[in-house]
Each structure stands twice: as structure tokens, then as C-alpha cells.
C-alpha positions as CSV (number, residue, x, y, z in Angstrom):
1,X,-355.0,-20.8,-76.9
2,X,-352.7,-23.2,-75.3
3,X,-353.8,-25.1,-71.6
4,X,-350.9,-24.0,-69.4
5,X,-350.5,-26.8,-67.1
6,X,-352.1,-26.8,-63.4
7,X,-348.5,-28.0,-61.6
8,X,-347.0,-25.3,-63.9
9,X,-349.2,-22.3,-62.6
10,X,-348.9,-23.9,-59.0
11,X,-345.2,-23.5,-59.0
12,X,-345.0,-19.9,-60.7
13,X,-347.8,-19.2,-57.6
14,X,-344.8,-20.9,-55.2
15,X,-342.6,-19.0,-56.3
16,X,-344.1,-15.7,-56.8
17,X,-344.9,-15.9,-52.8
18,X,-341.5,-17.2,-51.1
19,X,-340.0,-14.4,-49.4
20,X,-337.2,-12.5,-50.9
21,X,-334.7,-13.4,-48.9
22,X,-331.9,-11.0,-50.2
23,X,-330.6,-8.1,-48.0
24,X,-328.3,-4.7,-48.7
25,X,-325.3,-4.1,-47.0
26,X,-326.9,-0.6,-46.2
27,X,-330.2,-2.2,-44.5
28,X,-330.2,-0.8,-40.8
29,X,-330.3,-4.7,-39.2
30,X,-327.5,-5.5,-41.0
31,X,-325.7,-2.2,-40.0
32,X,-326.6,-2.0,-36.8
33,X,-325.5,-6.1,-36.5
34,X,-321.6,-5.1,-37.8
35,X,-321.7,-2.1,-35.4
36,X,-322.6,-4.3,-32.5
37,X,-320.3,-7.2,-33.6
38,X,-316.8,-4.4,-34.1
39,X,-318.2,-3.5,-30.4
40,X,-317.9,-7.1,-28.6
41,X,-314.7,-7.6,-30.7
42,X,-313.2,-4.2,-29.8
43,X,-314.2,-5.3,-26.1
44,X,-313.1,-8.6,-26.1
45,X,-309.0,-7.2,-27.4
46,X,-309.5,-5.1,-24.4
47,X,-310.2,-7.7,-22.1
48,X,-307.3,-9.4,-23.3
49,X,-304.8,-7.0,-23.4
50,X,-304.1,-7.2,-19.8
51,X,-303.3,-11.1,-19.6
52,X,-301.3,-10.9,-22.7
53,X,-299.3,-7.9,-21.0
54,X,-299.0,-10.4,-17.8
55,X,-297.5,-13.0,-19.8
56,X,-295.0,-11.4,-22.0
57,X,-294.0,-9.2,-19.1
58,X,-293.6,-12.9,-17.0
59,X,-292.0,-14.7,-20.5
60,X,-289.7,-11.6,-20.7
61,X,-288.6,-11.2,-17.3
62,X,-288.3,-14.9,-15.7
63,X,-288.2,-16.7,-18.7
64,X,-284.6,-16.6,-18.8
65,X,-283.6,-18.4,-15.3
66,X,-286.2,-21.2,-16.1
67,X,-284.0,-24.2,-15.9
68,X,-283.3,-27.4,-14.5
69,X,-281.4,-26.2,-11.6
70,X,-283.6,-23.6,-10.7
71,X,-286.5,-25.8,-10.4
72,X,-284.6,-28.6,-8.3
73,X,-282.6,-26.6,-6.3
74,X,-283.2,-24.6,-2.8
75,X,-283.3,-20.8,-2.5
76,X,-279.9,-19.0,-1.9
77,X,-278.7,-17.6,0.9
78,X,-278.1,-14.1,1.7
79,X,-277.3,-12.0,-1.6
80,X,-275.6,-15.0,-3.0
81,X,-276.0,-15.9,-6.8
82,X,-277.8,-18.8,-8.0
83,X,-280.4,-21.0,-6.2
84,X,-283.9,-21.9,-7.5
85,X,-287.4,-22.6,-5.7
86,X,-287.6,-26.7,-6.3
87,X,-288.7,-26.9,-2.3
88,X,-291.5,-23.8,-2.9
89,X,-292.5,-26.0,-5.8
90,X,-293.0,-29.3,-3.8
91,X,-294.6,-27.3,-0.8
92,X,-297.2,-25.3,-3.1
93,X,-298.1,-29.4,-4.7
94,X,-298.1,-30.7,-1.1
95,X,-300.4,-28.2,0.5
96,X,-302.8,-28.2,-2.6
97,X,-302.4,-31.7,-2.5
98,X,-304.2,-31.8,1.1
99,X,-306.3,-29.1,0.4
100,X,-308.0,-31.5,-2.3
101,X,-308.1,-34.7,0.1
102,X,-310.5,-32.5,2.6
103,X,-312.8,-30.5,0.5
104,X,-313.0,-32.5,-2.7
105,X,-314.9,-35.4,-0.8
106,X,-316.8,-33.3,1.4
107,X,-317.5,-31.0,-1.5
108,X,-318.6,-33.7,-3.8
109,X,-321.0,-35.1,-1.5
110,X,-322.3,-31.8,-0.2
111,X,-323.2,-31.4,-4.0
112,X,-324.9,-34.6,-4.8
113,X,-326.8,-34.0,-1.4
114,X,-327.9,-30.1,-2.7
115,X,-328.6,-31.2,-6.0
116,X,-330.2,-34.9,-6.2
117,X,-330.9,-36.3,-2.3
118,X,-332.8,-33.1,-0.9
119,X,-332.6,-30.1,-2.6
120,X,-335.5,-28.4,-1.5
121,X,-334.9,-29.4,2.2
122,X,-334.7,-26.8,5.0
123,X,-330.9,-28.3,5.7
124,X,-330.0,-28.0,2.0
125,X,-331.2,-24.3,1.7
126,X,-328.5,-23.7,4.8
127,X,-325.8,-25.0,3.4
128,X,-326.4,-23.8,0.2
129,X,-326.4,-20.3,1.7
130,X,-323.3,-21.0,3.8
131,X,-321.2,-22.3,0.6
132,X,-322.6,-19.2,-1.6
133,X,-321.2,-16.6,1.4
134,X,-318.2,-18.4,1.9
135,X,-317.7,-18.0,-2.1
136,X,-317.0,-14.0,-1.4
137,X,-315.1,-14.8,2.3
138,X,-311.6,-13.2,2.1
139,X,-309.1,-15.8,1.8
140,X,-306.7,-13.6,4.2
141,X,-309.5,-14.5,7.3
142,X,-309.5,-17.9,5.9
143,X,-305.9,-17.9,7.1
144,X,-306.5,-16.4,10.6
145,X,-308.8,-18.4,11.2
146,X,-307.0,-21.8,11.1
147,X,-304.0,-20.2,12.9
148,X,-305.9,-19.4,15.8
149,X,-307.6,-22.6,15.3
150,X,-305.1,-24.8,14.2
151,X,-301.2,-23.3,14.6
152,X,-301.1,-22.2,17.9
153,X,-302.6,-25.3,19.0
154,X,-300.0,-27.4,17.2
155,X,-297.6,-24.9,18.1
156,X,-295.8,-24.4,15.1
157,X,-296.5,-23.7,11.4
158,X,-296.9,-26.4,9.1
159,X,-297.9,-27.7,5.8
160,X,-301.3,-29.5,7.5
161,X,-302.7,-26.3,8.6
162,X,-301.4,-24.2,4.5
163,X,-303.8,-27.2,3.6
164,X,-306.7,-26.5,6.0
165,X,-306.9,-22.7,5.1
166,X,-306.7,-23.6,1.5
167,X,-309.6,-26.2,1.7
168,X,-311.5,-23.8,3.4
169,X,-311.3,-21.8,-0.3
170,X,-311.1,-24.6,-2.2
171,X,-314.9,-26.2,-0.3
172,X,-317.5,-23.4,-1.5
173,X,-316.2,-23.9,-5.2
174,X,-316.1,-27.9,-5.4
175,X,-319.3,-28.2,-3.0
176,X,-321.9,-25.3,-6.0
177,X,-320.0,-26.9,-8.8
178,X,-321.1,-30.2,-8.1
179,X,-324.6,-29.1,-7.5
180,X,-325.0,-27.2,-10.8
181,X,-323.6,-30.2,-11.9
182,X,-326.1,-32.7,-10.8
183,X,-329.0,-30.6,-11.8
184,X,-327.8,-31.0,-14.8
185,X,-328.3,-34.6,-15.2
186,X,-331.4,-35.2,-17.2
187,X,-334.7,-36.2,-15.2
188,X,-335.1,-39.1,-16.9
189,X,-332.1,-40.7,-16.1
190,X,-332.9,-40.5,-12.2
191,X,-336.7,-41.5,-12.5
192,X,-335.2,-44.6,-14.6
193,X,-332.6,-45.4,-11.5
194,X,-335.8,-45.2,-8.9
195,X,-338.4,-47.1,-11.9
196,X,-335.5,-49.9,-11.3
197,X,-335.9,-50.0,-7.7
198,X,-333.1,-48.0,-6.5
199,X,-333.1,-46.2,-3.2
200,X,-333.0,-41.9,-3.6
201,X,-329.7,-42.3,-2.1
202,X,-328.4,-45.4,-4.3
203,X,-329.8,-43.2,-7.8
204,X,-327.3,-40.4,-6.8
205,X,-324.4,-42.4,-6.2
206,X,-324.4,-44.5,-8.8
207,X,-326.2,-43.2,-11.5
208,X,-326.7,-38.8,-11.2
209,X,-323.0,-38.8,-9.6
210,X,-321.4,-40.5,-12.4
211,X,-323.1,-38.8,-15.2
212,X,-322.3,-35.7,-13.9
213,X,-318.7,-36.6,-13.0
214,X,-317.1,-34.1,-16.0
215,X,-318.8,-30.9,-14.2
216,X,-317.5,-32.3,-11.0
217,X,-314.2,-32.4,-12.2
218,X,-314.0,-28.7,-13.7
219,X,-315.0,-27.5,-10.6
220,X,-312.4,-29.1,-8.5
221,X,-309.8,-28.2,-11.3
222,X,-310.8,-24.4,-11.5
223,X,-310.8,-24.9,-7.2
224,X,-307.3,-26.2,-7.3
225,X,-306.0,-23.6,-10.0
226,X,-307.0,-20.8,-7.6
227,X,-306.1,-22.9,-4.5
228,X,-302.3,-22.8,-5.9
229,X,-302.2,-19.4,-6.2
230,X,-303.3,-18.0,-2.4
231,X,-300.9,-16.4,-0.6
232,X,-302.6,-14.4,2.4
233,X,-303.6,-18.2,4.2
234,X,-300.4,-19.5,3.3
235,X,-298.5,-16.8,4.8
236,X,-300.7,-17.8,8.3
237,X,-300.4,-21.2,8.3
238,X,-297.3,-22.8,6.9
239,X,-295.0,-19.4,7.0
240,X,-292.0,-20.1,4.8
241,X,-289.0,-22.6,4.8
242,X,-285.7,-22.2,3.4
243,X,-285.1,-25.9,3.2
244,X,-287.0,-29.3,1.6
245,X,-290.4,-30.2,3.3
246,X,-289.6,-33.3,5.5
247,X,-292.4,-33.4,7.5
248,X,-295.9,-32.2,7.3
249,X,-295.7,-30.7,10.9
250,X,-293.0,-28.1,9.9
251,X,-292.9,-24.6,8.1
252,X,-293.6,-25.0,4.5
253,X,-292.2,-23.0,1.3
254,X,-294.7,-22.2,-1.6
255,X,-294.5,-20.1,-4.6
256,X,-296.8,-17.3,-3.8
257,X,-294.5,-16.6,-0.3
258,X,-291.4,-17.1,-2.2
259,X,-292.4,-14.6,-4.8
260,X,-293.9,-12.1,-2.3
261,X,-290.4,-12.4,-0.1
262,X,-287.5,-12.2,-3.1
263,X,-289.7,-9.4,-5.1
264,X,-288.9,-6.9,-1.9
265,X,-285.5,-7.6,-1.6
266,X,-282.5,-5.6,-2.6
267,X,-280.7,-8.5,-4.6
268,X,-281.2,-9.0,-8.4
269,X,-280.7,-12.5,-8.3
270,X,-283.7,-12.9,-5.7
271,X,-285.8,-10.2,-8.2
272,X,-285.0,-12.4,-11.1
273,X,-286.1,-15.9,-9.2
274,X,-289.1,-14.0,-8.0
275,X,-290.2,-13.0,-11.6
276,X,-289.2,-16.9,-12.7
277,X,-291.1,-18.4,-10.0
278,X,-294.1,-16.0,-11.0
279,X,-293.9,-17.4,-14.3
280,X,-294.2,-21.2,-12.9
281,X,-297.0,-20.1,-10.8
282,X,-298.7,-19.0,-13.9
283,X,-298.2,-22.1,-15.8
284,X,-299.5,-24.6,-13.3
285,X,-302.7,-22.3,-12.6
286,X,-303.1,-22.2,-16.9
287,X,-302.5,-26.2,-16.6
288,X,-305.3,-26.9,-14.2
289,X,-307.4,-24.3,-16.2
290,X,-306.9,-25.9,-19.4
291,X,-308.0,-29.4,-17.5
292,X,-311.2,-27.9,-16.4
293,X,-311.9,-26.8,-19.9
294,X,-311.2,-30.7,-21.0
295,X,-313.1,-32.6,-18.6
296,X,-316.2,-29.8,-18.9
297,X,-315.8,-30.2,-23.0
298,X,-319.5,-31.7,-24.3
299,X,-318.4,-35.3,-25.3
300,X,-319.9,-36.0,-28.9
């Protein structure tokens, strides 16, 4: 009788205990996998159909007085024809504009201090809880609050107080972005920073802060994208303005007022500039979105 070989007989063995991997269509994982896949498909079309609607209702409906004139011109007067909403374009870019240059600092380094100087500090855990509740504060009170505050002190509405109340919105979001954002740097990196000598304070600034700039920066993008669409503070606070903005200290125009003021009135040409200024609206808040989405892309 012929010696089968030991390697021989230790690889039939191998093979004669690997696992079958193989599965039918019919087997009640695999069904009950497709089922639940269709499901979160099906609900995901669903979830889509109304911002597709949104968009081809906008395209449809302003798309057709986009042009050069109507985005660099003023508003017209009265039931005349023409116009555009160049000024409400400037003024919504001007009051987001100083919106940013208060609570993006004081955000940023309300972050860094919640998430890498003291986050377990009694001070921390207060501000953290102010931020969180100011996250679900209606933006309309936002608005009141800086007139009484702000615009009857001044005296007048102006862009400097549309910027205020839009800061106030704009703080919450920057200010737990940030955070979740330098809790995110890995451990290691900061113990190296303090191994080299630096201060706490010195290994957030210069070494937590910068690694977790791209976080930082989707959160003050996704802040400014809904920033740019408030109207209730606006309406407040800088009012509306018929003409260019030539001073801060002056009623401002902006998209959101222009759009809430021509869509009520009797006129088709202000209808029309309402639904084509809704479209711009849209655009620059999908612009800003699609920024946060690049700068909070992993980097391979």
C-alpha cells in the first residue's frame, strides 16, 4: 500500500475544517439584510424629496431673473418693473461678515479652553451648559434682545447691531464645534507638547489648536451658512433699506427681509425677485455647506 504523505493528509485535514463560507440568497440573514437595506434606501429618497422639491421649485421659479442686473442693481420702486437686490446681497455679506469677527474668536477660544486648558473645571462645565442652551435659544429673542440692548441705545437700526444678534446664533455653534474638535486631537500629541516643556496653555495654542483647525473651520462654515439665512434678528436690528449700505450705523437690506417683504406684495415683478433672491439665498448657504464638508474631509 502506498505512504500518503504527512503534508498531504495535513492539508486535506485543512481543508476539510475551513468553514464553508458560501450562503443562499434565501438564508434569513441575508434576507432580512436586503429588507433592511430597501428600508434605509426607501427612507433616505424620502428624506430627499423635500430638498429636491425646494430646489426645482426655486430653479423653476427665480431662475429666470437671475442676471447681472438683478444682482447689481437696487430694488424698484413702487409696482415698477425691473430692479434687482445687489444692496440685500452686500448687506446679508456685511452683517455675516461682523457676525464672524465677534463670535469666531470668542468661539474658538471658548473651545480650546472647554476642550484642552480645563475641561473638567467648574467654569468650563458653566459655559459649556450656557453654549448647549443657547444652541436651542430662538433666534427671534436673539433679536429682541440686542434691540433693546443695542438699537434703541444707538437710536437707529443698523448693520452693527444685524451683526450682534447674528453672533449671538452664530457663538453656541463655533464655541461646541471647536471643543469636539480639540477632543479630538490625539493624547499623544499634547503629552508630547508638555514632554517638550510647553506650558498647558502654550500646547493648546500651538500645537492641539492647529491640528484641530479643519473641525474648527466646519463649524464656523456650517455657523455662517445658517447665520446668512436668519431673518427674525435681522428684521430687529438692521430693519431694511431700499438703498446701498454706506455706513454701518444705518438700516441695512438683506436677503431674508427682502424675500419676506416682495413675497407679500401685490406686484409680480416683486414675487418674481422674491423667488430669485430665494434662489441666491440658497446658493450661498449650499456654498458655505459644501466648504464645511471640505475643510472637515479626513486628509489622506
Amino acid at each position: 500500500m502506498t505512504d500518503i504523505p504527512a503534508a498531504a493528509l495535513a492539508s486535506a485535514d485543512t481543508r476539510a475544517a475551513a468553514p464553508q463560507m458560501r450562503h443562499s440568497f434565501g438564508d434569513r440573514r441575508n434576507v432580512v439584510n436586503g429588507l433592511m437595506t430597501g428600508v434605509l434606501w426607501l427612507m433616505a429618497v424620502i428624506a430627499a424629496i423635500p430638498l429636491f422639491s425646494v430646489l426645482y421649485m426655486l430653479i423653476s421659479q427665480g431662475g429666470t431673473r437671475i442676471s447681472f442686473e438683478t444682482l447689481t442693481s437696487l430694488p424698484p420702486a413702487g409696482f415698477m418693473a425691473g430692479g434687482g437686490f445687489g444692496n440685500a446681497i452686500l448687506g446679508t455679506l456685511v452683517m455675516v461678515g461682523i457676525a464672524g469677527l465677534i463670535s469666531v474668536p470668542i468661539g474658538v477660544m471658548g473651545g480650546v479652553f472647554l476642550g484642552a486648558v480645563a475641561p473638567e473645571s467648574t467654569l468650563a462645565s458653566i459655559v459649556r451648559f450656557v453654549a448647549k442652551t443657547l444652541t436651542g435659544f430662538p433666534s427671534i429673542l436673539a433679536g429682541v434682545f440686542v434691540f433693546g440692548f443695542l438699537v434703541l441705545s444707538m437710536g437707529t437700526y443698523s448693520a452693527i447691531a444685524g451683526g450682534v444678534a447674528l453672533a449671538v446664533g452664530m457663538l453656541p455653534t463655533v464655541m461646541l464645534t471647536a471643543e469636539q474638535a480639540v477632543r479630538m486631537v490625539p493624547q499623544r500629541m499634547k503629552d508630547a507638547a508638555v514632554g517638550m516643556g510647553c506650558t498647558p496653555a502654550q500646547a493648546a495654542w500651538k500645537v492641539t489648536l492647529p491640528a484641530a483647525l479643519p473641525g474648527v473651520m466646519t463649524g464656523v462654515m456650517l455657523a455662517v451658512a445658517g447665520a446668512a439665512g436668519e431673518s427674525a434678528p435681522i428684521l430687529f436690528t438692521a430693519l431694511f433699506s431700499s438703498f446701498w449700505i454706506e455706513s454701518l450705523f444705518e438700516p441695512t437690506a438683506s436677503l431674508s427681509i427682502l424675500i419676506f417683504n416682495f413675497s407679500g406684495m401685490p406686484f409680480p415683478n416683486q414675487i418674481e425677485l422674491a423667488w430669485a433672491a430665494s434662489l441666491v439665498l440658497v446658493l450661498i448657504v449650499l456654498v458655505f455647506n459644501i466648504l464645511s464638508r471640505l475643510f472637515g474631509a479626513p486628509k489622506l
